[in-house]
C-alpha positions, -999 to 999 in steps of 0.1 A, spaced: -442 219 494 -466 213 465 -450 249 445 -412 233 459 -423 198 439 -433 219 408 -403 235 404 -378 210 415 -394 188 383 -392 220 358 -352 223 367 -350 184 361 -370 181 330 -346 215 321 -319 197 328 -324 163 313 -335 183 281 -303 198 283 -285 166 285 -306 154 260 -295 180 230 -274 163 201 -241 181 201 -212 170 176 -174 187 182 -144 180 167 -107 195 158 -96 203 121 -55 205 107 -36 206 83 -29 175 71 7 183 52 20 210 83 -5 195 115 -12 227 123 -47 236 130 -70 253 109 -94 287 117 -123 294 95 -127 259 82 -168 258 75 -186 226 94 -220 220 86 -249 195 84 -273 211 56 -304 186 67 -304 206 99 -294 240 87 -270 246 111 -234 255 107 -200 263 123 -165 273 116 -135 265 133 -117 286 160 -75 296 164 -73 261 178 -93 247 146 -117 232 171 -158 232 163 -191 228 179 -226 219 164 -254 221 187 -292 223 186 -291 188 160 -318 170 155 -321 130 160 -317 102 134 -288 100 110 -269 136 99 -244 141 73 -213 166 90 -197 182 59 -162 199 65 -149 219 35 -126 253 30 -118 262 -5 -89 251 -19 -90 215 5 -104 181 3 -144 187 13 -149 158 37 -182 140 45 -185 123 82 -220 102 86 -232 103 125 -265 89 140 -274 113 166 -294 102 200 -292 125 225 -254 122 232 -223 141 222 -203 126 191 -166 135 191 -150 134 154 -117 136 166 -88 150 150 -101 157 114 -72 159 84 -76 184 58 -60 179 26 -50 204 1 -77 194 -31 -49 191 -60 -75 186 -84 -81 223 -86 -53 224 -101 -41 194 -113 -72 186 -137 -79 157 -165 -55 182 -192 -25 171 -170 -36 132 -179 -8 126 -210 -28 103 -225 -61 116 -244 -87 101 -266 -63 120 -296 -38 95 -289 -63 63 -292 -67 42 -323 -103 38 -326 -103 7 -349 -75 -13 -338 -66 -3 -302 -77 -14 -268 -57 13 -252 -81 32 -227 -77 67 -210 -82 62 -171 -89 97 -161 -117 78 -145 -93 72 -119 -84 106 -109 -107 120 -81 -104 78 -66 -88 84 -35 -58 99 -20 -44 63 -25 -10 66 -46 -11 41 -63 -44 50 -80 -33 86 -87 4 76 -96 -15 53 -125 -37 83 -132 -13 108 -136 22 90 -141 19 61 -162 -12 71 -185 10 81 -211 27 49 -217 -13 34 -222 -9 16 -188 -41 -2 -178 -50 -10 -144 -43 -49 -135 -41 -49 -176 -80 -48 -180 -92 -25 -203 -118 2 -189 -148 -14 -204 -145 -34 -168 -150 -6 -150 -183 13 -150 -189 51 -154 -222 65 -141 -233 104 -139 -259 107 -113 -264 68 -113 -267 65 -154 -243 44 -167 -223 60 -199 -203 30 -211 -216 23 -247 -236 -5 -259 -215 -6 -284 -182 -16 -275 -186 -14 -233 -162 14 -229 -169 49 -215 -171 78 -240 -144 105 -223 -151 132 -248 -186 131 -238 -178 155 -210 -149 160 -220 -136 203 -207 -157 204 -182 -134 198 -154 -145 219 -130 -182 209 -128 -168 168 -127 -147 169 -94 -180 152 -75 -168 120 -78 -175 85 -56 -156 58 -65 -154 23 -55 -121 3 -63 -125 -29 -82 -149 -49 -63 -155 -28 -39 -197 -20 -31 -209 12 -46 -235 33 -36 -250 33 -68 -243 2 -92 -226 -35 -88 -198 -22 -116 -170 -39 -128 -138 -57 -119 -122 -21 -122 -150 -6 -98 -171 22 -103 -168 63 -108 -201 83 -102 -199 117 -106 -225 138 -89 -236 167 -111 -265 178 -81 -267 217 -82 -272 217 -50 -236 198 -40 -216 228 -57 -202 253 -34 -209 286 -40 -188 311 -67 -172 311 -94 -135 300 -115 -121 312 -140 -91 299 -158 -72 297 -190 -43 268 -198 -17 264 -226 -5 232 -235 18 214 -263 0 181 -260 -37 175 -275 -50 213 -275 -26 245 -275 -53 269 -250 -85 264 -229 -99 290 -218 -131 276 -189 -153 295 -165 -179 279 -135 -208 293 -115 -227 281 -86 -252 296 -68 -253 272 -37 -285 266 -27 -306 294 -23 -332 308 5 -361 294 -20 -348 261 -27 -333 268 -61 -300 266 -68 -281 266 -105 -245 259 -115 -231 263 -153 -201 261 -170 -187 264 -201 -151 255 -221 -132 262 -252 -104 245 -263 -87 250 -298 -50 237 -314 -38 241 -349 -17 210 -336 -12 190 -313 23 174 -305 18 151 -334 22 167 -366 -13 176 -379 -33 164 -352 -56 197 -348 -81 199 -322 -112 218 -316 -137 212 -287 -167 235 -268 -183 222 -239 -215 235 -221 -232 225 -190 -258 228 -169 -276 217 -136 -305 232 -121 -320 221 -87 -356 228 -70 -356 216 -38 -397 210 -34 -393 204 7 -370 182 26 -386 149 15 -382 158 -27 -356 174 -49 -357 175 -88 -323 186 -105 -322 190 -143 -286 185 -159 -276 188 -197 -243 182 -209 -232 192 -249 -198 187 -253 -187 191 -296 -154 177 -301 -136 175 -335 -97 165 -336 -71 154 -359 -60 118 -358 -25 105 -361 -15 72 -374 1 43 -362 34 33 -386 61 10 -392 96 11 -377 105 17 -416 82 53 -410 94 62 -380 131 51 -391 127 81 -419 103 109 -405 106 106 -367 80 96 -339 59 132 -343 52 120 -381 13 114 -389 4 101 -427 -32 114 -425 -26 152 -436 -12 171 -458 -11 205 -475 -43 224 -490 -28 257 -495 -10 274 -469 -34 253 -446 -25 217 -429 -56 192 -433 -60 160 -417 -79 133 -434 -90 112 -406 -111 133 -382 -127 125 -356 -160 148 -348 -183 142 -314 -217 157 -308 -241 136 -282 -259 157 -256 -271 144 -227 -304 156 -210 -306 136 -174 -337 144 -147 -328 132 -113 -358 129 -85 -345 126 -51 -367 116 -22 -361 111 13 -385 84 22 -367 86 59 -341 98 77 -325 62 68 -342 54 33 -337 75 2 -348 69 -33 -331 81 -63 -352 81 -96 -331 92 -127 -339 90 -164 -313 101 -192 -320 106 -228 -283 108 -246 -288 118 -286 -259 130 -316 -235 117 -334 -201 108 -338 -184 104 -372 -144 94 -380 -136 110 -419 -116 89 -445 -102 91 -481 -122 69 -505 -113 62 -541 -126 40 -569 -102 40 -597 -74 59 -580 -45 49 -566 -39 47 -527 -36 80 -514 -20 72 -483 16 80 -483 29 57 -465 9 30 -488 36 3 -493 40 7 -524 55 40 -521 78 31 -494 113 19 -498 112 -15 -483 85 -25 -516 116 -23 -541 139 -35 -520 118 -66 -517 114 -76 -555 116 -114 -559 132 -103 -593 166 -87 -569 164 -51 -547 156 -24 -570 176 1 -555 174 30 -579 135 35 -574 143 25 -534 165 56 -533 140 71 -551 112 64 -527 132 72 -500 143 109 -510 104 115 -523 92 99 -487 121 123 -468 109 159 -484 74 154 -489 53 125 -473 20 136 -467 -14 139 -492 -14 160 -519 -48 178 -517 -44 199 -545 -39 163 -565 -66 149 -553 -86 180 -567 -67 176 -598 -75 140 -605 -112 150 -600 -117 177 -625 -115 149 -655 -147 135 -645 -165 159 -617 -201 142 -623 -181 107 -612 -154 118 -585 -125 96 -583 -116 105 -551 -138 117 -521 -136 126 -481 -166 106 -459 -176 99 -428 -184 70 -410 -208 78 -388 -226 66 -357 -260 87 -350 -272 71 -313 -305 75 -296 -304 62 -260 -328 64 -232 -317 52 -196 -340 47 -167 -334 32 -133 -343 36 -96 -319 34 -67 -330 27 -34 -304 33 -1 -320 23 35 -301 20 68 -320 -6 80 -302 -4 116 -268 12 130 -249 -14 112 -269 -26 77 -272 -7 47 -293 -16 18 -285 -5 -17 -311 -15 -49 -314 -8 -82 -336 -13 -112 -321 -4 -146 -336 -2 -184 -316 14 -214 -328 12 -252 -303 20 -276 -311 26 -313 -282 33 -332 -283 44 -371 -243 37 -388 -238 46 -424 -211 61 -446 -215 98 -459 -195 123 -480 -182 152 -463 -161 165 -489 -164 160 -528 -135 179 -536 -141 195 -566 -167 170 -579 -202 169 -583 -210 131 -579 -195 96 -567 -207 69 -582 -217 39 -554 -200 8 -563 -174 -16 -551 -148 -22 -578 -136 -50 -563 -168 -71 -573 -166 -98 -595 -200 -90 -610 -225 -64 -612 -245 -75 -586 -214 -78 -561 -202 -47 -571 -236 -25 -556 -237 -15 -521 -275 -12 -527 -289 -37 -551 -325 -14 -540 -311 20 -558 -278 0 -583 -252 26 -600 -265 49 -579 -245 89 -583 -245 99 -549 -236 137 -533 -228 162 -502 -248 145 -468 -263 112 -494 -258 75 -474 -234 46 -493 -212 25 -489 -234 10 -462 -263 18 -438 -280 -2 -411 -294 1 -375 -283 -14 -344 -311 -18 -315 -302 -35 -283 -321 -36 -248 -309 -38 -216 -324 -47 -183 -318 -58 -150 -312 -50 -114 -288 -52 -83 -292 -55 -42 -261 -50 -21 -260 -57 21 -234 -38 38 -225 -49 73 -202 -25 96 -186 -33 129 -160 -26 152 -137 -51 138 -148 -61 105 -171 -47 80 -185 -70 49 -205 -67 24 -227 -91 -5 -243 -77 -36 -256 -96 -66 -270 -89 -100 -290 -102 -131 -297 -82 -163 -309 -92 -203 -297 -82 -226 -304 -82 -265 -288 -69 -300 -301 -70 -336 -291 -54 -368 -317 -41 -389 -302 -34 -431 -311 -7 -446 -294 -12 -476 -295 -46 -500 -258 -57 -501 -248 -72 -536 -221 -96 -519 -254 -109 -492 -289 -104 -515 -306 -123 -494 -290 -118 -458 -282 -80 -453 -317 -60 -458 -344 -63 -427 -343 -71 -399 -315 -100 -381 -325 -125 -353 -327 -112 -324 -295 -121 -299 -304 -125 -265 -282 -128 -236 -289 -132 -195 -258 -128 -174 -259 -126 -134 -226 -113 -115 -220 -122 -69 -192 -104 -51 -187 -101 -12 -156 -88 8 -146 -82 41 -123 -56 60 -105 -70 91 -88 -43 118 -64 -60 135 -60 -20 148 -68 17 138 -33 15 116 -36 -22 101 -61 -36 78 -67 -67 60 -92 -62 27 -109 -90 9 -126 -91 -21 -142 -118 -46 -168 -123 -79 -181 -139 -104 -193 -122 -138 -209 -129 -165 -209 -102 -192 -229 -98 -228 -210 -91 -258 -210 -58 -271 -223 -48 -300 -193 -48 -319 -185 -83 -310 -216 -97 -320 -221 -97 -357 -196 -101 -380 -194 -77 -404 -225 -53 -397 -213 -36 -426 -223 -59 -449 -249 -83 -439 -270 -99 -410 -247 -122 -403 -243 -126 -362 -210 -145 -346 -233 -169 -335 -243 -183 -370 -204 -187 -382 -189 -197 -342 -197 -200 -310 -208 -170 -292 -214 -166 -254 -212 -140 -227 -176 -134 -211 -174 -148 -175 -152 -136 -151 -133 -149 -117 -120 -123 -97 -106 -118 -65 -76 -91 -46 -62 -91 -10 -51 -60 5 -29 -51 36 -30 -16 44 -10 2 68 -23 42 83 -4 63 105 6 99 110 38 98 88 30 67 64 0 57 42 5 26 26 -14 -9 6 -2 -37 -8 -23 -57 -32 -20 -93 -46 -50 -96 -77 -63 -122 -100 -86 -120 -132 -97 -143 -150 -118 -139 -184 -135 -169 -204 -152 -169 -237 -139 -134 -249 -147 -127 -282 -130 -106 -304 -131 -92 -343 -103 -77 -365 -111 -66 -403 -81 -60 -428 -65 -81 -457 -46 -108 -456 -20 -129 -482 -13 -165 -477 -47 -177 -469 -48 -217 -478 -17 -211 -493 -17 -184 -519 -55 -169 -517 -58 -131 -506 -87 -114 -496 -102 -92 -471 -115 -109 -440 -126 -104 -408 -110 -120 -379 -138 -140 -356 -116 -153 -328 -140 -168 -299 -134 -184 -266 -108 -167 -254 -94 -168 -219 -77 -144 -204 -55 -145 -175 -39 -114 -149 -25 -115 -119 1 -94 -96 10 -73 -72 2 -35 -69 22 -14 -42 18 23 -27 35 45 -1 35 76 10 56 89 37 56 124 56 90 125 64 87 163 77 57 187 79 73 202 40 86 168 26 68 140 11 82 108 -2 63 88 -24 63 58 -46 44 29 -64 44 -5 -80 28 -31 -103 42 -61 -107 20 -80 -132 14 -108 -159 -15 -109 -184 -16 -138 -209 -38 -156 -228 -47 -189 -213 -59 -213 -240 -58 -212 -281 -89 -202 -289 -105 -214 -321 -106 -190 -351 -131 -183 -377 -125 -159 -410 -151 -146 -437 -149 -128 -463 -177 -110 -487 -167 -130 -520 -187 -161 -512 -162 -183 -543 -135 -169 -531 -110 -201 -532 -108 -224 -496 -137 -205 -482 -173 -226 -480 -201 -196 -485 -171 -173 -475 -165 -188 -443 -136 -207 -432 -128 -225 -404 -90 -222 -391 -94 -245 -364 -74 -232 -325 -48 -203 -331 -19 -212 -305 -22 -185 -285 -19 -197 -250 11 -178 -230 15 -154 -255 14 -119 -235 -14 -93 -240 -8 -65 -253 -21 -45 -221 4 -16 -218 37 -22 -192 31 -52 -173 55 -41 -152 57 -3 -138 79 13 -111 73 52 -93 94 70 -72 91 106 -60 88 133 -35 71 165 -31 79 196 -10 50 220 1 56 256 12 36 269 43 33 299 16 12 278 -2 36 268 -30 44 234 -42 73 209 -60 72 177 -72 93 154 -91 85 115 -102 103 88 -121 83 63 -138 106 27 -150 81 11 -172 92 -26 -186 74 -61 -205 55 -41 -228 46 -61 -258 30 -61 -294 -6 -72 -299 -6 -106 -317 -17 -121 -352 -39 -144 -346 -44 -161 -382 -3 -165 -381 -10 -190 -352 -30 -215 -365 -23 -246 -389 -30 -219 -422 7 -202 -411 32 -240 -422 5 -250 -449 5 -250 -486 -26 -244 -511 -30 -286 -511 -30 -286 -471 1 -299 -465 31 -282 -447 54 -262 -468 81 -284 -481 107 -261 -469 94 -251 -439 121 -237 -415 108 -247 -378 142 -228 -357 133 -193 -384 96 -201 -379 95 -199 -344 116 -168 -344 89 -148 -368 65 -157 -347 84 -143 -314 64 -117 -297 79 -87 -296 84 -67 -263 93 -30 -262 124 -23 -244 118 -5 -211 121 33 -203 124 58 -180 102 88 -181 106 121 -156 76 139 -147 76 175 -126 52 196 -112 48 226 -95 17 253 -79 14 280 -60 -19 298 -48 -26 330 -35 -52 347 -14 -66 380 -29 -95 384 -7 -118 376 11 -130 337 -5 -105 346 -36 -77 327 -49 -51 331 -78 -40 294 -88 -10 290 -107 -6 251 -119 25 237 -141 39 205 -154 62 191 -177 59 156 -188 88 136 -197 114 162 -187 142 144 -203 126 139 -237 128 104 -233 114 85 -271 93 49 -263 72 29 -276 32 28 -259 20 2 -280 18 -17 -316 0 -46 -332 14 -72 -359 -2 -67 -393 -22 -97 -405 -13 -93 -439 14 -120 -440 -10 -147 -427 14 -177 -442 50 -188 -433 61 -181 -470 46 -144 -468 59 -137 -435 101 -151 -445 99 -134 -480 88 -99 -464 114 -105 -433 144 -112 -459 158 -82 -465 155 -70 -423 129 -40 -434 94 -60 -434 69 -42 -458 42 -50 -431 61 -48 -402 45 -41 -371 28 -7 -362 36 16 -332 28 43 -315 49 65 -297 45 83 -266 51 120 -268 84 140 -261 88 168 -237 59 185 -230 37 206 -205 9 223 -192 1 254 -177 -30 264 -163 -38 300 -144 -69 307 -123 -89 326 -102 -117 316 -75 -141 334 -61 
């Protein structure tokens, strides 16, 4: 009885042990075709165990330990696809798992139409949202991604300095101006596909973001499947080849595991006349896994970039040379050279320390050190005349203007001269210097940017039960930031002397009253030269709360931050306010946001989202003109930190056959700041000068609706289309400051002068297509080929405002008073914004993929962008110049306004081709 009893409790204890093993099944298909999928890998790396899927696509995981697992199902060439389970003792059932074909492995950031090449760095707000590629598979996203880029659309009009862009949780966006630095990284697509990101408001897993959200791409060594690509692309657009290659170890049986990659990409010219590009990109991430509590990973990033600009024109311009026309090069030889370069160096050295304090609590301790330099090359010239071709005075609309009657001999001439030639004359330029080579007449400098920054932070993660997550950060950066002017070129000259010529004295004429008349050479610092140091600290906690029906979530934040401007160089116009050190600007902002999903079902969803920000000028928008002097915004207006009231509601709709989300948004922004340099006529009547634009308090105000659907009309067929519906405007007349350097010059009180509210409010913003309309469809092959066709229908595009032409200064003479014959019906027509007329734009596609062996692929990727060669405006700004009613009707008399507005264009036909091979 007693050896019966024994045994009887061995089979149970056998049996309950049995029952008691963690066991997680599931059955994979094709997502396009529903048909399952065989030798799709599913594994849980924590536990070292790992499956593949059978003829029926379904797979079993036993022998699992307890706690909290990550199931990872990927296959080369699809989607990889993470599935968190907390294991107990009891058999998890995934269900029917959708695999995705991953177009990102082919369709990379090249296919994006819209590049940093396109951007104008001093006078644009346009931003590239390739940020936005690896988002989702929500279409909408990727139709604004990879459809409406090229007409410089921006998501809910915000510009991407509200969305943040982290690389193993360090931030990237620059002190500086807030906005991400794409070129940074820029060709090294295939190392970047490791992306998480959160939509708008959305919680993170890593930082609170922005009202855009937040992209973090995982660079972990470790994360990388293992083998290799190869590829090589041709393109018309920015660069004319690329030629990239990628390793990955995986992890290995010791714990280390290593993936590198490396890019070139080279153009004699881009689609823009003279817009040259060439780029190499390196990377590397190395991973020592210590034991299954720590991990160290080690990633650097040097990615050199150096590009030709192109310039913005007049309708005048484009009227005569076409929308591919760029003023900034011309001939040297038999050689094309572009004057205004743009050349980026800043490595970035990040250590990442990963510790699993649990199975539910994980702390991620990262520190980056980003270093290098970035400089934009211009013509400079004391005593010459304007090099610029399309320098008014060489253009026809400058004699046909004469107050003394249309000159239209030298028009003529102008315009025949403009038609055959129209670029700079290098060889001149070398000419004009040979008179005088120990004073140069004419030189090629940089202005240059050399950054130091060092990041630090800690993010914590803990599950605190089934249904509450925890997510916490702490965050420090230091940025110093050295910006001075430096000759690059002194084209056939020994020397330049360092002197304004527009100073009324000798003082006012030295950019250095330290080292006056100073001859300076090759790599010397003029013109200006100063350091920017700014600080940054602060934190974030987020609760996330998941249930059957509704999930919700609350996360808050506080940070400080400071700027100061530290002059190198004693400024003749400022003696006594431009060397040393500035005060010291000091800002504390906070942000809340919470949000809840409702299922009303598996298919139907109701999303909810809502903050409140408060953001810190940048760096740019603090002083105002670093250039010069010490001089912050805050000592000439009123400066404060943006705050922002957002909110969006969702309905989304899942099924089988149709994915789709509405969205109705709002955004609104108070206390903007913003700064515009250039020189303006008409100021107080009939004073010119150069000034810079201090416009402060500006609210901001967007709103609409954004729409996507996608429908599986058969297993082969795909429709697809998307929406925004959207209106961005400013919401008050913010009040206007201008200085200038000349402290006497006439109207201005120690070179400031107050212009009192510029009437602003309802203008539109000049935010890309307010308005944006997609419709297309896509046919898959079972053979593993693919089609697809898109038509974009942008509208309400509009020109970026003048300011100083909406205040009092624009109907008042030099005594104050309005102009005697002041015109209010003509008035109100020079000051109608103008709005682009809408377009049409085609966009096609098409892949196909091959299997050459066992794990290795032969990609084939093309597209063509605007297929019908479709010409548009993408954007343009009003020139200040004419800040006065009288300026702005005598240039507007003749129909052909010497400083009309300035456009870009968005590019023809082009396309992209990319071939490669996995392994």
């Amino acid at each position: 009885m007693r050896n019966f009893t024994i045994t009887m409790l061995l089979l149970f204890s056998g049996l309950c042990s049995l029952n008691a093993q963690n066991i997680v099944k599931g059955i994979v298909i094709n997502g396009d075709s529903e048909n399952p999928m065989q030798g799709v890998s599913v594994s849980v790396k924590k536990a070292n165990v790992s499956s593949s899927t059978d003829a029926s696509g379904a797979f079993t995981l036993n022998g699992l330990p307890n706690g909290r697992q990550i199931v990872t199902v990927s296959l080369n060439g699809y989607e990889t696809q993470n599935f968190p389970v907390e294991l107990s003792g009891k058999t998890v059932d995934l269900g029917t798992i959708f695999m995705y074909e991953d177009l990102s492995e082919d369709q990379d950031l090249s296919t994006i139409t819209i590049t940093d090449d396109e951007l104008n760095d001093d006078t644009s707000a346009a931003d590239n949202i390739s940020g936005l590629l690896q988002a989702s598979r929500d279409v909408y996203l990727r139709t604004a991604a990879f459809e409406w880029s090229g007409s410089f659309y921006r998501v809910r009009g915000l510009d991407s300095e509200n969305g943040k862009v982290l690389i193993n949780g360090i931030e990237m966006n620059k002190l500086y101006n807030g906005r991400p630095q794409w070129s940074n990284w820029g060709g090294l697509n295939d190392v970047l596909r490791n992306q998480e990101f959160s939509n708008g408001l959305t919680p993170s897993n890593y930082a609170f973001g922005g009202v855009l959200g937040s992209t973090n791409i995982n660079t972990r060594a470790s994360e990388y499947s293992e083998g290799g690509r190869i590829s090589y692309a041709s393109s018309n657009r920015s660069y004319n080849h690329r030629l990239m290659a990628t390793y990955s170890s995986g992890l290995l049986a010791n714990g280390w595991a290593i993936t590198v990659s490396g890019s070139r990409r080279a153009g004699n010219e881009g689609y823009v006349d003279g817009t040259f590009y060439d780029a190499n990109s390196i990377f590397l991430s190395l991973e020592k896994q210590i034991n299954d509590a720590h991990s160290l990973n080690l990633t650097v990033i040097a990615a050199e970039n150096e590009r030709g600009k192109s310039s913005p024109n007049t309708q005048e311009v484009f009227d005569i040379k076409g929308i591919r026309y760029n003023s900034y090069w011309g001939k040297q030889g038999d050689k094309n050279r572009n004057s205004r370069v743009k050349r980026l160096y800043e490595p970035i050295v990040m250590l990442n320390h990963y510790w699993n304090l649990s199975d539910n609590t994980r702390l991620n301790t990262n520190v980056g050190f980003q270093f290098g330099e970035i400089g934009n090359s211009r013509l400079d010239y004391n005593g010459a005349n304007n090099p610029d071709p399309t320098y008014y005075r060489k253009l026809p609309s400058w004699y046909l203007s004469d107050p003394n009657g249309p000159d239209y001999e030298n028009a003529y001439k102008s315009l025949t001269g403009f038609q055959n030639d129209g670029q700079i004359d290098w060889n001149e330029l070398y000419i004009g210097n040979e008179g005088s080579p120990e004073n140069a007449r004419v030189i090629l400098y940089e202005d240059r940017n050399d950054d130091q920054q060092l990041t630090a932070n800690m993010i914590l993660s803990s599950e605190l039960n089934e249904n509450i997550t925890l997510t916490a950060s702490g965050e420090y950066r230091k940025l110093k930031s050295e910006n001075f002017a430096s000759p690059i070129d002194m084209l056939g000259a020994t020397g330049y002397l360092d002197v304004n010529t527009f100073g009324d004295n000798f003082d006012q004429q030295q950019s250095n009253l330290l080292t006056p008349n100073r001859t300076i050479g090759l790599g010397d610092r003029f013109k200006y030269n100063y350091i920017f140091n700014s600080e940054v600290y602060g934190g974030f906690a987020q609760l996330q709360f998941k249930y059957n029906k509704v999930d919700f979530y609350v996360a808050g934040q506080a940070n400080n931050t400071t700027h100061q401007r530290e002059g190198l160089f004693q400024n003749g116009y400022f003696p006594t306010n431009s060397y040393g050190k500035s005060k010291k600007l000091d800002f504390f902002n906070y942000g809340a946001k919470g949000g809840l999903t409702y299922k009303i079902s598996g298919r139907h969803l109701i999303d909810i989202n809502g903050g409140y920000i408060t953001k810190a000028p940048s760096l740019r928008n603090s002083f105002a003109n670093s250039r010069a002097n010490n001089v912050t915004v805050a000592d000439v207006a009123e400066l404060n930190s943006e705050k922002i009231l957002s909110g969006d509601v969702s309905y989304v709709f899942r099924s089988p056959l149709i994915t789709s989300r509405v969205t109705g948004y709002y955004t609104d922004i108070k206390d903007a700041t913003e700064i515009s340099f250039f020189f303006a006529d008409g100021i107080g009547g009939d004073t010119s000068a150069f000034i810079q634009e201090i416009l402060t308090g500006i609210d901001k105000r967007h709103f609409g609706v954004e729409f996507g659907i996608e429908a599986q009309v058969t297993p082969t067929i795909k429709l697809k289309g998307a929406a925004n519906v959207g209106q961005y405007t400013y919401n008050n007349n913010p009040n206007l400051v201008i200085t200038t350097e000349n402290a006497s010059t006439p109207g201005f009180i120690n070179g400031k002068r107050d212009m009192g509210p510029a009437s602003l409010k309802d203008y539109k913003l000049a935010a890309g297509p307010h308005k944006a309309y997609s419709f297309g469809f896509e046919y898959r092959d079972p053979d593993y080929w693919f089609v697809s066709i898109t038509a974009n229908y942008m509208d309400e595009a509009y020109v970026d405002v003048s300011p100083i032409r909406r205040t009092a200064n624009f109907v008042s003479d030099a005594d104050g008073a309005a102009f005697a014959d002041y015109d209010p019906v003509l008035a109100r027509q020079l000051l109608t914004q103008e709005q682009f007329d809408d377009y049409m734009v085609v966009n096609a596609i098409g892949g196909k993929s091959w299997k050459v062996g066992n794990g290795k692929y032969i990609g084939l990727f093309a597209s063509v962008s605007n297929l019908f060669n479709e010409e548009y405006k993408t954007g343009g700004f009003e020139q200040g110049r004419n800040a006065n009613y009288h300026q702005l009707r005598d240039d507007n008399a003749n129909g052909t306004p010497t400083f009309g507005n300035k456009y870009w264009y968005g590019r023809g036909t082009t396309y992209f081709l990319n071939l490669n091979y996995r392994f």
